[in-house]
N, C-alpha and C positions, 0 to 999 in steps of 0.2 A: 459558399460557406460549408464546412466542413462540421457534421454532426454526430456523435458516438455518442451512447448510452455511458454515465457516470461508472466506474466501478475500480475499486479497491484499489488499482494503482494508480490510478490517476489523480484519486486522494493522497496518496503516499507524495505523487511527485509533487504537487501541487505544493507540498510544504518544502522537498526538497530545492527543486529549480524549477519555474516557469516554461523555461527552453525547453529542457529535456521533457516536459510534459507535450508542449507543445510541436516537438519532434515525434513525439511519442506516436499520438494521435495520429500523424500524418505516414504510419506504420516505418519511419527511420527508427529503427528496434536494433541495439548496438548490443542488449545484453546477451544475446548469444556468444558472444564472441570474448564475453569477459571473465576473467579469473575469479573476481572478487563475487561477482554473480553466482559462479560455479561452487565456488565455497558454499554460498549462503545457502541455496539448493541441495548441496549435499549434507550440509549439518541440518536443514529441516526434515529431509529423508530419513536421514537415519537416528536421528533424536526418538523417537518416539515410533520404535519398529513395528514394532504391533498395533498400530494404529489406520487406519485409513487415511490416507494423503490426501489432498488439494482436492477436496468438494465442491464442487464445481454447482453455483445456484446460479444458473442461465447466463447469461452475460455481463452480469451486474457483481459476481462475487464469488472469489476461489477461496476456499476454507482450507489452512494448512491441517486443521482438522477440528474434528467437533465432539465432545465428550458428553452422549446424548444422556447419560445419566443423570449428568450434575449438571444439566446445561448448562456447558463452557465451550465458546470458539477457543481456540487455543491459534494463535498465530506466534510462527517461531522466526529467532531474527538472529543474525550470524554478533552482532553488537548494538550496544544502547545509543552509539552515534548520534543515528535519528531518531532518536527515542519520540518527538512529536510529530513525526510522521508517521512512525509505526500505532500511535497510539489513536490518533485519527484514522487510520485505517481501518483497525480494527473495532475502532465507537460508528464508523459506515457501517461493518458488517452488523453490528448490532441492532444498528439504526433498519438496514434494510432485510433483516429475520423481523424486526418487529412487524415493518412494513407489512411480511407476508404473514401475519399473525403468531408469529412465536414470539410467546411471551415469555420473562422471565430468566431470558438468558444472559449472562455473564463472559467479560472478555477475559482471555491470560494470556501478555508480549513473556516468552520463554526465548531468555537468553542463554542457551545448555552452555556456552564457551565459559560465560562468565557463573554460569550456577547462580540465574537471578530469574526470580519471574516479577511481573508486575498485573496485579488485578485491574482491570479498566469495565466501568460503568455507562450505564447512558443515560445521562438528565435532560431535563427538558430543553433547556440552553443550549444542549449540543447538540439535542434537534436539530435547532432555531440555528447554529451555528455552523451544520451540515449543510441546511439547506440554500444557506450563504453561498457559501462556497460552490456550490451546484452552479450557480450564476457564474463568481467567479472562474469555473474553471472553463464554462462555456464561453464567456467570454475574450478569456486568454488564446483557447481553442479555434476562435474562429476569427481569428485578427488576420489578415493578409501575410503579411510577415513576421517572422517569428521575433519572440522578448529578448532585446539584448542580453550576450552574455555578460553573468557579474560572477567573477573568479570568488570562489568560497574555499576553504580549509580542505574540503572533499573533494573538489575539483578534478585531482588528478588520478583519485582512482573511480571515478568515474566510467560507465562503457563509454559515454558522450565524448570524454575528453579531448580526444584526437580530434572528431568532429568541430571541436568548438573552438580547440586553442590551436591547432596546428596549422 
């Protein structure tokens, strides 16, 4: 059985595709190789220049960055697509600064293409509904074989894609 610590993409995939999560894990890691990847990376780069980039809290969580003022994670996203992937992402990161005693912080998804942010909170529910998923994704993770593909809208700009449908 195959065992990794929970952390921010894995919650992202988890709402995006099962597979690809389940690829993930198993370090078949295709977004190097992607355009669409590269975009996303470079418009969080350079959105917010003056900023310190991907804060890295151990294993469990990379902060596209953190505004220690006004305590705000700020996670930036090339489009609102996945908008509920993105936003579970970033209520983990919330969920796991709580965890290590920061209180009081606040999420922002910053879409600089579209010139949209979206504020994201953490309530108790999505605690309770983080820590759901924790099972879930352990569970998906540690299955023998990997979750049938199901062709979705995004599918094909996917880094996965070739891997799944060719």
């Amino acid at each position: 059985m195959i065992y990794q610590k929970i952390n921010g993409t894995k919650i992202n995939y988890y709402f995006i595709c099962h597979r690809k999560l389940w690829l993930f894990v198993r370090q078949m890691q295709f977004e190097n190789e992607s355009n669409p990847v590269d975009e996303g990376k470079f418009i969080s780069e350079t959105t917010y220049a003056r900023k310190e980039h991907e804060i890295q809290l151990g294993d469990a969580a990379v902060l596209d960055f953190f505004d220690a003022q006004n305590k705000v994670v700020h996670e930036v996203k090339k489009s609102p697509k996945m908008e509920e992937a993105h936003l579970w992402q970033l209520k983990y990161y919330l969920y796991y600064l709580k965890k290590l005693g920061v209180e009081g912080v606040k999420g922002k998804i910053d879409y600089p293409k579209q010139k949209k942010t979206q504020e994201v909170l953490l309530a108790a529910e999505d605690e309770e509904r983080i820590e759901a998923m924790f099972k879930a994704i352990k569970a998906i993770t540690s299955r023998e074989k990997a979750p049938d593909k199901i062709e979705k809208k995004f599918c094909r700009k996917c880094a996965y894609y070739e891997f799944c449908w060719a």
